[in-house]
C-alpha positions as a Markdown table, in Angstrom:
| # | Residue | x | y | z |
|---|---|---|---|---|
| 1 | Unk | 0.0 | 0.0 | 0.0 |
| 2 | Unk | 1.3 | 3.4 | -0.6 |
| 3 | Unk | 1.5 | 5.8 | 2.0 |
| 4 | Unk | 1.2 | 9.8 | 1.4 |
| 5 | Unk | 5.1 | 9.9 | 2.2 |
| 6 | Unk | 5.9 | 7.5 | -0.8 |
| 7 | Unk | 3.3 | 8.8 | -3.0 |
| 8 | Unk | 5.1 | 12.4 | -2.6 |
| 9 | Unk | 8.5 | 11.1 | -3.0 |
| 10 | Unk | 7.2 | 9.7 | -6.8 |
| 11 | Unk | 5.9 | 12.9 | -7.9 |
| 12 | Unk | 8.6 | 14.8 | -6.5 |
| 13 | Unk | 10.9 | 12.1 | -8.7 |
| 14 | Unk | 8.7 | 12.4 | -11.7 |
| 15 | Unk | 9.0 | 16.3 | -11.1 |
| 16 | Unk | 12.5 | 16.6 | -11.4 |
| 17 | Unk | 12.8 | 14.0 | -14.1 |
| 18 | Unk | 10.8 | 16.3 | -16.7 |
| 19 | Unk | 12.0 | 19.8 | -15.4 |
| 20 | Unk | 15.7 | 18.1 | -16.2 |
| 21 | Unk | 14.9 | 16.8 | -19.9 |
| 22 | Unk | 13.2 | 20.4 | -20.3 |
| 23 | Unk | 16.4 | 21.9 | -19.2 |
| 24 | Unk | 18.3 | 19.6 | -21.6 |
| 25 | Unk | 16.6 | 20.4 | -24.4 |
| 26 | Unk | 16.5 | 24.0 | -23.9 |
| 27 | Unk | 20.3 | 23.7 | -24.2 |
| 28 | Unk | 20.5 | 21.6 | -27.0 |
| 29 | Unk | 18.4 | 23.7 | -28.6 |
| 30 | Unk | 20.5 | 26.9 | -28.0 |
| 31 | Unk | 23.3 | 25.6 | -28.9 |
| 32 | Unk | 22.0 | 24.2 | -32.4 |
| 33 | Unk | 20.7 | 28.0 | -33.1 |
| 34 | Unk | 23.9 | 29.5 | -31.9 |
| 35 | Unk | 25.9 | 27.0 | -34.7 |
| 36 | Unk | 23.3 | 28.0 | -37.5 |
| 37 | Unk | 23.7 | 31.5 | -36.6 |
| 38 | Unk | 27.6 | 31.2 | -36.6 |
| 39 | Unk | 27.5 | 29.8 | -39.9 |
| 40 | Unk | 25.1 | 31.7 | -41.5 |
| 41 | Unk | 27.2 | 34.5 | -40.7 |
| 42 | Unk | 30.3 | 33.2 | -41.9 |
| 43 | Unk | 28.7 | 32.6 | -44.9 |
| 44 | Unk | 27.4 | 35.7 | -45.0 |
| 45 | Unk | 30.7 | 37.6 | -44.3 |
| 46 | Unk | 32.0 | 35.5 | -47.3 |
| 47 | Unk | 29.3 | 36.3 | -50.1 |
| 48 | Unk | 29.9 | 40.2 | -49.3 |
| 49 | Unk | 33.2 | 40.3 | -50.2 |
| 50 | Unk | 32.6 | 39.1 | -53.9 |
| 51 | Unk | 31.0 | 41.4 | -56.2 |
| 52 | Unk | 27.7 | 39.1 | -56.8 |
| 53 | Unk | 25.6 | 37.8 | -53.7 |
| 54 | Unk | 24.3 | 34.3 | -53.9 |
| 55 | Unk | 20.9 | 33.8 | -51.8 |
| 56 | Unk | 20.9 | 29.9 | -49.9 |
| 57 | Unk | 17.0 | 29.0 | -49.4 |
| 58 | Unk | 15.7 | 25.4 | -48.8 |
| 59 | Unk | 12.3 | 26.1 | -51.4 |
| 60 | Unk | 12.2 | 25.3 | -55.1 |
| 61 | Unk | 12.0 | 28.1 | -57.1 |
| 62 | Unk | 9.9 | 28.2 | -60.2 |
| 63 | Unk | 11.2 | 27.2 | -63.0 |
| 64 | Unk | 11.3 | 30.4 | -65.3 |
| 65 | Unk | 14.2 | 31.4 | -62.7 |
| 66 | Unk | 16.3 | 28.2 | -61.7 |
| 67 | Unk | 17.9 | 28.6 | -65.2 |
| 68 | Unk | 19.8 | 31.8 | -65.4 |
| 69 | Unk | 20.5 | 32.9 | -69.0 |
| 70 | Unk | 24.3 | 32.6 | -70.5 |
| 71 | Unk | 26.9 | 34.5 | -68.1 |
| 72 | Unk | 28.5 | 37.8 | -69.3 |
| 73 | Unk | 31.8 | 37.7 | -70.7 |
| 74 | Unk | 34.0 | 38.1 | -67.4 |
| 75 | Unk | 34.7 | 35.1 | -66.1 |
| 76 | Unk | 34.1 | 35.7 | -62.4 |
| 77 | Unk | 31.1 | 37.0 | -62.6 |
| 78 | Unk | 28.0 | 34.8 | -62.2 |
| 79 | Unk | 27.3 | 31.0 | -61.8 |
| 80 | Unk | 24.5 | 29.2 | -63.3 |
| 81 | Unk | 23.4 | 26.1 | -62.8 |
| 82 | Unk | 22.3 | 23.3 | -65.7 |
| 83 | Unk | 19.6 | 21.4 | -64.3 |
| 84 | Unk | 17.0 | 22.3 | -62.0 |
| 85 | Unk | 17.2 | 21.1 | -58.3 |
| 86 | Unk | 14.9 | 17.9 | -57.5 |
| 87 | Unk | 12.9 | 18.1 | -54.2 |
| 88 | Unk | 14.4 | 19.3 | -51.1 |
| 89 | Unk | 18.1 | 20.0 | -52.6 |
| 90 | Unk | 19.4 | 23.2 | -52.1 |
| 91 | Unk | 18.6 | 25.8 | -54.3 |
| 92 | Unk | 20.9 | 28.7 | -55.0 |
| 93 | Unk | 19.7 | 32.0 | -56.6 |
| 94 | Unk | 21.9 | 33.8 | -58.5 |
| 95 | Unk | 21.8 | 36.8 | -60.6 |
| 96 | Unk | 19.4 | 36.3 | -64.0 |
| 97 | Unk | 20.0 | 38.0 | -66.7 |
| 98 | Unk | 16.6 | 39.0 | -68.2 |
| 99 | Unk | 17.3 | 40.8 | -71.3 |
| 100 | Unk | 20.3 | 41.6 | -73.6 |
| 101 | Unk | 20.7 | 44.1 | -76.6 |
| 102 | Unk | 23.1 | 45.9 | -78.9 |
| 103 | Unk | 22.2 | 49.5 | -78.9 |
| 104 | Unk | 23.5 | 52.1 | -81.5 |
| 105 | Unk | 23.9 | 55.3 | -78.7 |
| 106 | Unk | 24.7 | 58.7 | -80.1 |
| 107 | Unk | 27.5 | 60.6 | -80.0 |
| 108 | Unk | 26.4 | 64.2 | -78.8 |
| 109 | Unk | 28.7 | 67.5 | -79.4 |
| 110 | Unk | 29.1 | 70.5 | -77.6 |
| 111 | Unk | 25.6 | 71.8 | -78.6 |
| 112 | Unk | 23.8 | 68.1 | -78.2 |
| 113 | Unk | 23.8 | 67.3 | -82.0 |
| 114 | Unk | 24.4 | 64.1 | -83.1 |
| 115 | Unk | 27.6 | 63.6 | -84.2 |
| 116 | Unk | 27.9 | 60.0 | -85.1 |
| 117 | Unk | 26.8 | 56.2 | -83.3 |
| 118 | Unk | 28.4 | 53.8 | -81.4 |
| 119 | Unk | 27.5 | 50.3 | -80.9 |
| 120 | Unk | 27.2 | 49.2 | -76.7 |
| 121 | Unk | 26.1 | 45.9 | -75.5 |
| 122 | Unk | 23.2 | 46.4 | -72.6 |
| 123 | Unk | 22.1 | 43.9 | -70.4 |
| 124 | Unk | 19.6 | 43.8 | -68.1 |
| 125 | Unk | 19.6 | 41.7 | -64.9 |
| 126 | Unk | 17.8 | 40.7 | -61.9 |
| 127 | Unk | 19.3 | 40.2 | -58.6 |
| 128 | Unk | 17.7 | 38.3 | -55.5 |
| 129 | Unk | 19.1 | 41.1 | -53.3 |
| 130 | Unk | 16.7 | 43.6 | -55.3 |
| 131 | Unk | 20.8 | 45.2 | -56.0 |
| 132 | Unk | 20.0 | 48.3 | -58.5 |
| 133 | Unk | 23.3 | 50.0 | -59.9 |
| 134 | Unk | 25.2 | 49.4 | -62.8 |
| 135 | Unk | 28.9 | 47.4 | -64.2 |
| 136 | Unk | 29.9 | 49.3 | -67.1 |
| 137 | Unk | 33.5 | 47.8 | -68.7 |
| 138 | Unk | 33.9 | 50.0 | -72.0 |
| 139 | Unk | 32.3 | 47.3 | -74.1 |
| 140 | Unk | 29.4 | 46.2 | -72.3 |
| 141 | Unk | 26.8 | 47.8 | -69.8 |
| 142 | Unk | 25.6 | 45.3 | -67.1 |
| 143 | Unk | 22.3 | 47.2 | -65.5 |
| 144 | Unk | 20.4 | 45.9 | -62.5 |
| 145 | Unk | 17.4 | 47.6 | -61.6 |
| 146 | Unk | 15.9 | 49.6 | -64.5 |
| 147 | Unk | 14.3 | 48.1 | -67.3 |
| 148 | Unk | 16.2 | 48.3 | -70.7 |
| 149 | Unk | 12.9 | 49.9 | -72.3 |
| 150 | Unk | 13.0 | 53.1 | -70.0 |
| 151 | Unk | 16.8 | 53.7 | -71.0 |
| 152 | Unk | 18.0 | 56.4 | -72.7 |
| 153 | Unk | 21.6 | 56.1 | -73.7 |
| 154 | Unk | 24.1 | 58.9 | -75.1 |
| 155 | Unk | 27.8 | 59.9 | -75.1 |
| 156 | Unk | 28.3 | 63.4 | -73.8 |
| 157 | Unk | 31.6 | 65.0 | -73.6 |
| 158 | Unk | 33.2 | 61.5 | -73.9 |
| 159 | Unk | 31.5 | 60.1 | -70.8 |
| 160 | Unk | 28.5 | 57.6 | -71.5 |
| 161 | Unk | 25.4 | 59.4 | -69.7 |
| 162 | Unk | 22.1 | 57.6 | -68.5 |
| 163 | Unk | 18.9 | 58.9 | -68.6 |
| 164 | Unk | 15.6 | 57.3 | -67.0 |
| 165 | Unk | 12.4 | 58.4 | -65.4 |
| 166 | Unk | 13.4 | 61.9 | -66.2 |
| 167 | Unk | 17.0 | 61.7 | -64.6 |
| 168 | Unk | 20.0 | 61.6 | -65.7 |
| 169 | Unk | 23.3 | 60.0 | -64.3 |
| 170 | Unk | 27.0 | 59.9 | -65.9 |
| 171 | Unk | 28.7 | 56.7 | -66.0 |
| 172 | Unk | 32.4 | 55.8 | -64.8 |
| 173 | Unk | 33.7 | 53.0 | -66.4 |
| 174 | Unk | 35.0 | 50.4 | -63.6 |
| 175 | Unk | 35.1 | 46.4 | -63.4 |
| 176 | Unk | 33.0 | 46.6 | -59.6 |
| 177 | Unk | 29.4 | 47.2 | -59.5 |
| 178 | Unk | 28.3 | 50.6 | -58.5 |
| 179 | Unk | 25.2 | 51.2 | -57.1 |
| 180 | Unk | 22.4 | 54.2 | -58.5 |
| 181 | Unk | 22.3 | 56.8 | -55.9 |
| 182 | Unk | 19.0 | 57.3 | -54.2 |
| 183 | Unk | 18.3 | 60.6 | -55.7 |
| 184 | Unk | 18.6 | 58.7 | -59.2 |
| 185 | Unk | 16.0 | 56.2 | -58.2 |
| 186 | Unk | 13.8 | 58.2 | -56.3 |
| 187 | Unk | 13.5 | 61.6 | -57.6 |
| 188 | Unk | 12.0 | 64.2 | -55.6 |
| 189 | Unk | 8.5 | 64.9 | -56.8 |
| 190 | Unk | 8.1 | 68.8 | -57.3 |
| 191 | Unk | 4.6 | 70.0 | -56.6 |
């Protein structure tokens, strides 16, 4: 028979036997988030230094976008993949290039006449970072951001000038990616 003494001993046993694996998990748990954190951070702290950002997410993406287009002529640019990712690989977006032409831009003088043409390669891209800005090599234009239909393209002065929504922004020629600055993309609307 079990007497109120021994029937308090069991719960007090049973007691401490689940507020111990509820402590045990609790640290295993923390330290499973604190070795995710570290490495998504590492990983992180990686990917900025290189001039493209890759984005790691555990969902399939549709189809239009898992196969990026052919990569620019610099060899470090971009990666694309060949075959789309079966169910519950890892999928890695990378930048998509979503429209490429050859443009004729004009050559303007001193008092904006045409003086000739020029033939420019202009891409358009998509990042998953939402990145708007611009690569421009000499040869080729690499533009993220801005679609190619509401660019307006010219040489000024010997400098390759951008015009869009009303704006206008010269060019440097550089290998990195520049961003647009905000006043670019975001005109201040005049009343």
């Amino acid at each position: 028979m079990w007497t109120r003494r021994k029937k308090q001993n069991l719960f007090y046993l049973l007691l401490g036997v689940l507020i111990g694996v509820a402590a045990s998990c609790i640290v295993v748990s923390f330290q499973v988030i604190k070795r995710f954190t570290r490495e998504n951070i590492a990983k992180w702290h990686e990917m900025r230094g290189r001039d493209t950002v890759q984005v790691v997410t555990y969902r399939p993406v549709p189809a239009a976008r898992a196969v990026p287009a052919k990569e620019p002529a610099a060899a470090d640019s971009l990666s694309a993949s060949d075959s789309l990712p079966s169910e519950g690989e890892e999928v890695i977006l990378s930048d998509v290039r979503i429209a490429s032409a050859q443009l004729q831009v004009p050559l303007l003088g001193a008092d904006s006449s045409v003086t000739g043409r020029q033939s420019l390669l202009v891409e358009q891209w998509e990042n998953p970072m939402h990145f708007q800005g611009y690569r421009w090599d000499g040869q080729q234009l690499l533009v993220y951001g801005l679609n190619l239909d509401e660019l307006d393209l010219s040489y000024r002065d010997g400098r390759l000038v951008l015009r869009c929504r009303g704006q206008e922004l010269a060019l440097k020629e550089t290998a990195a990616f520049v961003r647009f600055p905000a006043a670019f993309l975001h005109p201040l609307q005049e009343e």
